[in-house]
TORMARKOL-271734 format. One record per residue (C-alpha): residue number from 0; x, y, z. Coordinates in nm, 4 decimals, always signed. Layout:
N
<NUM,<X,Y,Z>>
...
END
This chain:
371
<0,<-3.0566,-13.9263,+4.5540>>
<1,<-3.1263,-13.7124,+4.8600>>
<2,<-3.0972,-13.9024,+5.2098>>
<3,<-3.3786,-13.9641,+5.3918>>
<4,<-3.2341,-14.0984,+5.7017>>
<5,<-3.1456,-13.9357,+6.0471>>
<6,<-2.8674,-13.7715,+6.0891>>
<7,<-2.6093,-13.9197,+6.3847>>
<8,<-2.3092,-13.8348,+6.5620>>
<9,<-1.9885,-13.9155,+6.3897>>
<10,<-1.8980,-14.2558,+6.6415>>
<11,<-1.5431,-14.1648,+6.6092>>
<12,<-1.5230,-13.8123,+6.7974>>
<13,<-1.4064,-13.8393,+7.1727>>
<14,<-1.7239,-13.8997,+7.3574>>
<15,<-1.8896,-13.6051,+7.5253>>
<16,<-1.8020,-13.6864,+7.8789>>
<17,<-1.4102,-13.6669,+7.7720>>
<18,<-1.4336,-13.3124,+7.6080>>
<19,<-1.6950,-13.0407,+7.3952>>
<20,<-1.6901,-13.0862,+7.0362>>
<21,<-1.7418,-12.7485,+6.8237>>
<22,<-1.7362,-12.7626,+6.4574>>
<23,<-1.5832,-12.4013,+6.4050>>
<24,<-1.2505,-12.3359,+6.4296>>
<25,<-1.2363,-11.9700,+6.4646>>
<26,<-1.4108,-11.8469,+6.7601>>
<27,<-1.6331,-11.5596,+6.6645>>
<28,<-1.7850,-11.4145,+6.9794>>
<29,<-1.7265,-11.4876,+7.3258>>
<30,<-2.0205,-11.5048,+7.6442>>
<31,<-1.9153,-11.1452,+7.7122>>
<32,<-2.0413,-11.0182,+7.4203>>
<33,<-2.2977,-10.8517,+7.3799>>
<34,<-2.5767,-11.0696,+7.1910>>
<35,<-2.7205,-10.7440,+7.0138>>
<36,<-2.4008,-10.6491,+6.8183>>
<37,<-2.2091,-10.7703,+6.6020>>
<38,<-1.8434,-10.8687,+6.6868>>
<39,<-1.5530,-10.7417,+6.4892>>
<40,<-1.5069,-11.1051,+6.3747>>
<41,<-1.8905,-11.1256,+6.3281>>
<42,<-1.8650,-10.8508,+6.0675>>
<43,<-1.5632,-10.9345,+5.9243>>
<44,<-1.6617,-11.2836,+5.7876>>
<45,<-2.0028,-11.1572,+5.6381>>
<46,<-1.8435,-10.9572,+5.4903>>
<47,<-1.6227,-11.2090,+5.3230>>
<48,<-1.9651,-11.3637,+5.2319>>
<49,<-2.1113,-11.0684,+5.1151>>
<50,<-1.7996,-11.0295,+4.7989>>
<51,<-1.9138,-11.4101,+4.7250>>
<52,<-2.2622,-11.3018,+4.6375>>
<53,<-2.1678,-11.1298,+4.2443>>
<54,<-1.9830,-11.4388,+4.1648>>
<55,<-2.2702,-11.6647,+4.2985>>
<56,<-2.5165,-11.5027,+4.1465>>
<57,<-2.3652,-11.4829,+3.7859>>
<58,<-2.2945,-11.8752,+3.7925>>
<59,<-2.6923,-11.9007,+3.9058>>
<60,<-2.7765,-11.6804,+3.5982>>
<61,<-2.6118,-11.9436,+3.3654>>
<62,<-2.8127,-12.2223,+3.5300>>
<63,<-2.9625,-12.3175,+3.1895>>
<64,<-3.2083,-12.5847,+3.3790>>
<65,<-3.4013,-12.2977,+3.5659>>
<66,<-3.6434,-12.0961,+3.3701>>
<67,<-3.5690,-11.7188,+3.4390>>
<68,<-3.2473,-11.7368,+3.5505>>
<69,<-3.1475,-11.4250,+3.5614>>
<70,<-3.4346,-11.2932,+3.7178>>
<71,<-3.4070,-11.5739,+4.0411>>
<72,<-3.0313,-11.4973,+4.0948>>
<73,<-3.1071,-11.1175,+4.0994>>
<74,<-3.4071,-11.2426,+4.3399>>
<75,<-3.1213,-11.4596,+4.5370>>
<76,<-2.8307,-11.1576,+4.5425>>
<77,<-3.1085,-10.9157,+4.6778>>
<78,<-3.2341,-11.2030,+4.9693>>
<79,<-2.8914,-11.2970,+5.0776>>
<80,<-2.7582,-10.9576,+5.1131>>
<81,<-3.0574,-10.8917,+5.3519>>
<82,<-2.9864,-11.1638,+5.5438>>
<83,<-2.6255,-11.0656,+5.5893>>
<84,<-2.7638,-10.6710,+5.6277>>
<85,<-2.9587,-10.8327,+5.9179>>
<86,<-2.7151,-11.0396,+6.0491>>
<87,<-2.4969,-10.7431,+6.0907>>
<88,<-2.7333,-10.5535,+6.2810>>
<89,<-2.9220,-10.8125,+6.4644>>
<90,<-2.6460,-11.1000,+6.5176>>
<91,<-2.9203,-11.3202,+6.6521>>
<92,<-3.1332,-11.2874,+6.4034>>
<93,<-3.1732,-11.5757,+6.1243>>
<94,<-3.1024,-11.8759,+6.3891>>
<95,<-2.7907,-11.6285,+6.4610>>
<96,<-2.5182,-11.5764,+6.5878>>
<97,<-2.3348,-11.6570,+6.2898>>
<98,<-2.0844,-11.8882,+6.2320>>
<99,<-1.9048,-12.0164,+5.8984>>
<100,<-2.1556,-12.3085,+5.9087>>
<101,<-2.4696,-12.0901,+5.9422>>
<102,<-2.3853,-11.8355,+5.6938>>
<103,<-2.3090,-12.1568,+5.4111>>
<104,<-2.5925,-12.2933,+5.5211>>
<105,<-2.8463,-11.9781,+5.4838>>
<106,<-2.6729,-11.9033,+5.1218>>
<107,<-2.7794,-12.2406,+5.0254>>
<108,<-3.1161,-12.2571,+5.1387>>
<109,<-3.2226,-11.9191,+4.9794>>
<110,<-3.0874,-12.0758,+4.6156>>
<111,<-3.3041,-12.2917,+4.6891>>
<112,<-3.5679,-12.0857,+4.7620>>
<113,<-3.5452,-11.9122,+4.4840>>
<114,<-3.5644,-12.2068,+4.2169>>
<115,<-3.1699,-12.3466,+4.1851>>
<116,<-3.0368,-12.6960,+4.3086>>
<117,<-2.7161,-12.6955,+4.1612>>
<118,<-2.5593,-12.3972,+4.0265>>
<119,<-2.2033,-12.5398,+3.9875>>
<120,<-2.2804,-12.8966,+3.8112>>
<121,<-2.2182,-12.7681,+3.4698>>
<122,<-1.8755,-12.6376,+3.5856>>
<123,<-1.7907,-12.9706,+3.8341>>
<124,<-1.9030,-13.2326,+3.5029>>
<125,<-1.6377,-13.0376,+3.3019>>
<126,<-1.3808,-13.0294,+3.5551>>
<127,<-1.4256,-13.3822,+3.6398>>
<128,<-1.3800,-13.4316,+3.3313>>
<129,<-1.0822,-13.2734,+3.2343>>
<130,<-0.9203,-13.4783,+3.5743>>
<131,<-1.0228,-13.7990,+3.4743>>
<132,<-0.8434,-13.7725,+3.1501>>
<133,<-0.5274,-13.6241,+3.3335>>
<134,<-0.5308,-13.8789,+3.6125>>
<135,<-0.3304,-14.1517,+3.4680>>
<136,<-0.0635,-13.9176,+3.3799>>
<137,<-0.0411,-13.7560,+3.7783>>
<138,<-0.0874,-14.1462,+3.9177>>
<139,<+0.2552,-14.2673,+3.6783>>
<140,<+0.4570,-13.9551,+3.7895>>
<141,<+0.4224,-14.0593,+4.1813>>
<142,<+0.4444,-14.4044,+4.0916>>
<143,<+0.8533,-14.3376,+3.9717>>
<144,<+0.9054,-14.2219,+4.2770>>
<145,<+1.0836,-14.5055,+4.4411>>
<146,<+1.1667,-14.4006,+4.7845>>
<147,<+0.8089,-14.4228,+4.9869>>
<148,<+0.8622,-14.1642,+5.2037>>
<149,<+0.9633,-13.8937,+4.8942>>
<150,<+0.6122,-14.0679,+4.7113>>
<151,<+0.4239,-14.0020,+5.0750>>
<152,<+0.5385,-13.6520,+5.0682>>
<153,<+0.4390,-13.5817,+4.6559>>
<154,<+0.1167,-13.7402,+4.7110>>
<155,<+0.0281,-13.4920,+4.9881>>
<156,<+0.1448,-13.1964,+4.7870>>
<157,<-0.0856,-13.3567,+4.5210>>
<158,<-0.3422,-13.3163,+4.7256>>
<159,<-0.2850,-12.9484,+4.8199>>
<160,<-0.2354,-12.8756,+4.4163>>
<161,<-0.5812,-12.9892,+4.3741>>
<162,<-0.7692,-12.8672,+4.6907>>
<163,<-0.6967,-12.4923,+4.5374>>
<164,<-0.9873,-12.5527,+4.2993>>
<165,<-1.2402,-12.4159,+4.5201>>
<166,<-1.5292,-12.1666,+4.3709>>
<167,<-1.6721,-12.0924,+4.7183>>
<168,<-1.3784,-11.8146,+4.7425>>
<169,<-1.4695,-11.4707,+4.5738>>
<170,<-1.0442,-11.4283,+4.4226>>
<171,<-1.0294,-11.7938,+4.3265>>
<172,<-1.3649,-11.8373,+4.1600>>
<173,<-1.2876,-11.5125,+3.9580>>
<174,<-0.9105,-11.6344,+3.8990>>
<175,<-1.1274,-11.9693,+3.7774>>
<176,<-1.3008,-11.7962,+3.5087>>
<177,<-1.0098,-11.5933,+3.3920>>
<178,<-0.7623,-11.9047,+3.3136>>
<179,<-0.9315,-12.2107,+3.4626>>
<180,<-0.7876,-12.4674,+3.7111>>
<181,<-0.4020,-12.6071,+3.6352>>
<182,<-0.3048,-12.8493,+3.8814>>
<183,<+0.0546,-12.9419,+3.7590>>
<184,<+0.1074,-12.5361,+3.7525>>
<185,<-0.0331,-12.5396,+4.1010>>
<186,<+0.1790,-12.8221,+4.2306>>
<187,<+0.4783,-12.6314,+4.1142>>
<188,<+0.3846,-12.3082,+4.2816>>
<189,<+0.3250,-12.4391,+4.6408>>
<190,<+0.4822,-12.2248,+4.8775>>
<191,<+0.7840,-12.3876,+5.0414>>
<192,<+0.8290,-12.5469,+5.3518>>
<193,<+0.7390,-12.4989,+5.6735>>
<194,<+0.3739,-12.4541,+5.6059>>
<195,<+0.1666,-12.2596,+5.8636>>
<196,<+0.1082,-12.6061,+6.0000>>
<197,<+0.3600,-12.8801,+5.8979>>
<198,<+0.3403,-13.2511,+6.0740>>
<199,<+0.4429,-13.3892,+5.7077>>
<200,<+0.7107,-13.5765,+5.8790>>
<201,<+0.5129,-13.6715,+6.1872>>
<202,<+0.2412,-13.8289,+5.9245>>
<203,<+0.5021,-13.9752,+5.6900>>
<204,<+0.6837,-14.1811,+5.9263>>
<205,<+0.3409,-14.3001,+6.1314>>
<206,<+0.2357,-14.4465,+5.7817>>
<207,<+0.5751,-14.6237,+5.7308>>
<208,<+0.6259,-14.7165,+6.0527>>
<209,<+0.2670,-14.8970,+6.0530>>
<210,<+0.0013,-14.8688,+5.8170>>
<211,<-0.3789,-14.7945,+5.8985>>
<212,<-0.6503,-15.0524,+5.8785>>
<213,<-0.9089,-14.8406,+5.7478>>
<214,<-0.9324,-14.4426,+5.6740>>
<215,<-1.2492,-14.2356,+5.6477>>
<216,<-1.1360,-13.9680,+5.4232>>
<217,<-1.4176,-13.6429,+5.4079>>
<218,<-1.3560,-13.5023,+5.0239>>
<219,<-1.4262,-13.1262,+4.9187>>
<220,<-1.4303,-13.0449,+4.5956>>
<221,<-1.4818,-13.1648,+4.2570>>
<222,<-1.2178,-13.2319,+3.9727>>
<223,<-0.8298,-13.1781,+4.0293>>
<224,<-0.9410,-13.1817,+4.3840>>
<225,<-1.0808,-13.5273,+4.4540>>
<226,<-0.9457,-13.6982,+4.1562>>
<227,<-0.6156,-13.5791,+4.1200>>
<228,<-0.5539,-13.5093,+4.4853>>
<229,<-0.7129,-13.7482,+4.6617>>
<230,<-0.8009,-14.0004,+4.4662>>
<231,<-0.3729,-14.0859,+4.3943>>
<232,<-0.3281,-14.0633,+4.7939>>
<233,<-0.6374,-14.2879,+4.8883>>
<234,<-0.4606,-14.5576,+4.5977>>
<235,<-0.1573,-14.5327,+4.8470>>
<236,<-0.3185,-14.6228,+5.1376>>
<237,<-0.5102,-14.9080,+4.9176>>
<238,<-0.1592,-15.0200,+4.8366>>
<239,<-0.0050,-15.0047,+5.1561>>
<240,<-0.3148,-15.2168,+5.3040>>
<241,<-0.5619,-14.9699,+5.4493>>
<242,<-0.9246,-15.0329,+5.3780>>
<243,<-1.0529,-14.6214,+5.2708>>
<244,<-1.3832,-14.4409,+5.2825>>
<245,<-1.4472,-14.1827,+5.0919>>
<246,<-1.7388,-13.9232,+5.2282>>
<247,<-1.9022,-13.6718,+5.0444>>
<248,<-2.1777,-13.4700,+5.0217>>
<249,<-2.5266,-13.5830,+5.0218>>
<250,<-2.6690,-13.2915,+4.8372>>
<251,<-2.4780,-13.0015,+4.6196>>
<252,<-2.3036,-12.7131,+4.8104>>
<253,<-2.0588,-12.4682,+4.5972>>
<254,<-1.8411,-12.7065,+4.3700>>
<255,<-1.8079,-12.9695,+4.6693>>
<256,<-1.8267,-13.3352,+4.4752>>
<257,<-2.1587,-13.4991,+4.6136>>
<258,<-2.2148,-13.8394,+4.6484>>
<259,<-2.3814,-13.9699,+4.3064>>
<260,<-2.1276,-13.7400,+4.1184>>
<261,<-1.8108,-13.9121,+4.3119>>
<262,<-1.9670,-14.2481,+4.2115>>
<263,<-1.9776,-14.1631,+3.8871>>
<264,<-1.6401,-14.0495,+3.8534>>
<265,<-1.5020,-14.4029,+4.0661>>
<266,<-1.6757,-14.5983,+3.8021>>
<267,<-1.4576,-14.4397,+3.5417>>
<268,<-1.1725,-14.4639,+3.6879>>
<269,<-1.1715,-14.7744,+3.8068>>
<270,<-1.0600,-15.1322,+3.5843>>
<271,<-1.2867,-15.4557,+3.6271>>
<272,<-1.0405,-15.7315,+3.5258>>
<273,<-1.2275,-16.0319,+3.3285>>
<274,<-1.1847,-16.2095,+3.6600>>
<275,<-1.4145,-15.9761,+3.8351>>
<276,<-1.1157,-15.8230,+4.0578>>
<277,<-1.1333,-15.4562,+4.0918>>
<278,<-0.8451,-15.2223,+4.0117>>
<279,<-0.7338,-14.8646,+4.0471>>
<280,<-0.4277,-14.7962,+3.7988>>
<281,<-0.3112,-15.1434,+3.9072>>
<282,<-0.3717,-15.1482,+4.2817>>
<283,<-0.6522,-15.3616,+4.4232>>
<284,<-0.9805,-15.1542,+4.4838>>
<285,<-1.2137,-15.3610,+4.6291>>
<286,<-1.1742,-15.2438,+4.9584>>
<287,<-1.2367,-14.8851,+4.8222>>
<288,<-1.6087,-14.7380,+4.9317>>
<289,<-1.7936,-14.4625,+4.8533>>
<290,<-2.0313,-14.3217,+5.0827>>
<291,<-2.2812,-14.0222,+5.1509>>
<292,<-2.1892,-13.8805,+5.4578>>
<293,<-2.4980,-13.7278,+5.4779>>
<294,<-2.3796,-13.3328,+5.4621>>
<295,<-2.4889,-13.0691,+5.2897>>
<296,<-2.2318,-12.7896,+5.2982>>
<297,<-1.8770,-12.6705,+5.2125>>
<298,<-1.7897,-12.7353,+5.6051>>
<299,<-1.8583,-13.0167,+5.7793>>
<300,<-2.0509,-13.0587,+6.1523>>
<301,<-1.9342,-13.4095,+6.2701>>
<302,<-2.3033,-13.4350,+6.4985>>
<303,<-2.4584,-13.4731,+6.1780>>
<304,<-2.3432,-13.7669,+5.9922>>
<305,<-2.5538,-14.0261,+5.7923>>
<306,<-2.5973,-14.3792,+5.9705>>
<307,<-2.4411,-14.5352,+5.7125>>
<308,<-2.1299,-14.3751,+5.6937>>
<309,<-2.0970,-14.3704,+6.0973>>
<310,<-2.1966,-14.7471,+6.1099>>
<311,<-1.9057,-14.8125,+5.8220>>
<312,<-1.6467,-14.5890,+6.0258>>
<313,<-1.7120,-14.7525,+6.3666>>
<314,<-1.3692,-14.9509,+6.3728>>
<315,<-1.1274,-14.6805,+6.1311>>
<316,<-0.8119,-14.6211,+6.2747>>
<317,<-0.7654,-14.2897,+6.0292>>
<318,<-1.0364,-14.0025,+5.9846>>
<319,<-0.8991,-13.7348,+5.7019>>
<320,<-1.0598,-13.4078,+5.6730>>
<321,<-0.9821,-13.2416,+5.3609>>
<322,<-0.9716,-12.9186,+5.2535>>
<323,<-1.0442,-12.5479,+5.3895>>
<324,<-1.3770,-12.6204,+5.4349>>
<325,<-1.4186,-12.9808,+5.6282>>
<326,<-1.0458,-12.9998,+5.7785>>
<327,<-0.9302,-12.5874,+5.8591>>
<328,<-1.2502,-12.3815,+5.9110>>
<329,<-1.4267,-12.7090,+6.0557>>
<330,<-1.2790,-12.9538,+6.2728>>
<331,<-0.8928,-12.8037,+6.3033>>
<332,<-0.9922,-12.8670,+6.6764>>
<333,<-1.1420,-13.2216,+6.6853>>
<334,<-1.0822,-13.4710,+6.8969>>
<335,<-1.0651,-13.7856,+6.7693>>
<336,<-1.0977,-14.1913,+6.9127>>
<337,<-0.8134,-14.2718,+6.6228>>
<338,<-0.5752,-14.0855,+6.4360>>
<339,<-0.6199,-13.7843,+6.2378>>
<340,<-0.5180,-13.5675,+5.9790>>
<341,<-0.6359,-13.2420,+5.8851>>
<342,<-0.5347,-13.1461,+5.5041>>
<343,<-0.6182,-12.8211,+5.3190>>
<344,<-0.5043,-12.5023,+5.1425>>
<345,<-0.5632,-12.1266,+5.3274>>
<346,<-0.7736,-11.9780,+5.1047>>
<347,<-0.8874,-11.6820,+5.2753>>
<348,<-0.6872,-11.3985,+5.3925>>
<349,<-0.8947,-11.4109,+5.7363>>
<350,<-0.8151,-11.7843,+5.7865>>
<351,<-0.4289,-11.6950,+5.7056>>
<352,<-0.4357,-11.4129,+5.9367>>
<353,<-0.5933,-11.5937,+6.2309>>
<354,<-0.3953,-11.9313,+6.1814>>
<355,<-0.0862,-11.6498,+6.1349>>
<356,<+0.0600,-11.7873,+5.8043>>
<357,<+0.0302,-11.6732,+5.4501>>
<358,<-0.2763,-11.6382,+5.2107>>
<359,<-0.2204,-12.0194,+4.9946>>
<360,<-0.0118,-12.1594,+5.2698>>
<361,<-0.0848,-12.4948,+5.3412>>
<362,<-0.1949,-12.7011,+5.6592>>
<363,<-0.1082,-13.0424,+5.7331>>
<364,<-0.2486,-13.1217,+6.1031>>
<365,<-0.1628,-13.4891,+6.2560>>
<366,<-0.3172,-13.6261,+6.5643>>
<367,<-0.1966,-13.9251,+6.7171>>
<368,<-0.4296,-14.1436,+6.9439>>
<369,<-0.3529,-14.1548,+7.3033>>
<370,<-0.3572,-14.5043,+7.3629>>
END
């Protein structure tokens, strides 16, 4: 179910007077430029939106809930590619300039436009799924590892392995239909150490050195992504104390998990005893909550949260943003009241080049409050 509420501003972001939050982390244009032309940067990105649009438009034509379906995703191909045509020539055109969140954004609302809600659900049920069934197996493998610190550091390669499943880029989504989403195979092929930005340590020995109270962790996408990723690293936490919060979408963007679909998937995962006590794979759960954080895209603008996710996140100590999306394109720059960690695989060549690592590399960002 959609939310109806107002959106607020996230209560954990420095306060306004202290410094200027903005979402985007790669700065597109500058005040010099001139308003009436696309910059280099401008044009590079839609671009890189313009090679999603095949692979967009043949997952709408399988949309077997929309009648006509090929027909609206030509309809959608042919809008969205004017937009971007536009966009290149008039950069202030369509609410423009463009950023990564306004370009999502427009994609979204002309699929909707054109007849389709969710083009991806088909695709995230299955992949869900398949995780589900696997998650046991990835939860016992960390759970051998004795040493906490070697588990800390597994868990957050788990959640790199996973975050790769991401349909919103053009190579992965066709690599996707080609041979599908492995995330043991992926967790074997990480690229070594030092990623293009590596506070592992940093993180690992803030966690063993003191736990968190409570974490507000912002998921991205569906299957071997949130539940094989995430969901083994927010049982940690539970473990070790910390109260978590999972966020996610409101409303379906790419294969993102939304709200009502991450419910779903916590209710199968997780064991009532005959007592009534909650338990994930053996570690308490009942201070594990799922909210709607009131989004509806692949990135993440921290002004608009839902009220009931910023009234639950008032007193967290941790916010996680994870994934290219929420915690790389969005928010690399944020400044935070608490501690926070920015998780996520590169994805896009662009994003590699600008953060100057390598395409698949891997950040891990940690932010220590200023007391």
């Amino acid at each position: 179910m959609e939310s109806t509420a107002e959106l607020v501003e996230f209560p954990l972001l420095k306060p306004r007077t202290e410094y200027t939050y903005n979402p985007c982390t790669i700065p597109w244009r500058s005040l010099s430029d001139n308003p009436h032309q696309a910059t280099p940067a401008e044009a590079l990105w839609i671009e890189l939106f313009r090679k999603s649009i095949p692979s967009f438009r043949k997952q709408a034509e399988l949309d077997s809930t929309v009648i006509d379906a090929p027909v609206k995703a030509a309809k959608f191909a042919l809008r969205y590619g004017e937009i971007l045509d536009d966009m290149l020539a008039h950069p202030e055109s369509h609410g423009g300039p463009p950023d990564c969140i306004l370009l999502t954004r427009l994609r979204d609302v002309v699929l909707r436009e054109v007849g389709f809600y969710d083009i991806f659900r088909k695709i995230k049920d299955d992949e869900n799924a398949k995780a589900v069934a696997l998650l046991e197996g990835v939860i016992a493998q960390a759970d051998a590892i004795e040493d906490v610190g070697a588990r800390i550091e597994h868990l957050i390669k788990g959640v790199f392995s996973g975050n790769i499943f991401d349909l919103g880029a053009a190579q992965l989504a066709e690599i996707f239909e080609s041979t599908g989403s492995n995330f043991q195979d992926s967790f074997e092929k990480l690229l070594p150490r030092p990623w293009v930005l590596d506070d592992l340590d940093l993180f690992k020995q803030k966690w063993l050195r003191k736990p968190w109270k409570k974490a507000v962790i912002f998921v991205d996408n569906s299957g071997s992504d949130v539940v094989l990723g995430v969901l083994p690293f927010a049982r940690e936490l539970l473990r070790r104390g910390t109260q978590v919060i999972l966020a996610a979408n409101d409303m379906p963007s790419i294969n993102d998990i939304t709200y009502e679909e991450l419910v779903q998937v916590i209710s199968k995962v997780k064991h009532i005893t005959s007592e009534g006590k909650e338990l994930l794979y053996g570690v308490d759960a009942q201070h594990l909550m799922v909210l709607n954080s009131g989004s509806d895209l692949p990135v993440l603008d921290l002004f608009h949260i839902s009220p009931e996710l910023a009234y639950a996140a008032e007193d967290a100590d941790l916010v996680v943003m994870e994934g290219m999306g929420r915690g790389i394109e969005t928010n690399l720059y944020a400044h935070f009241k608490c501690d926070s960690l920015n998780i996520g695989m590169v994805k896009h060549k662009e994003v590699a080049d600008f953060l100057g690592g390598r395409l698949y590399d891997c950040v891990i960002k940690f932010t220590e409050a200023i007391p």
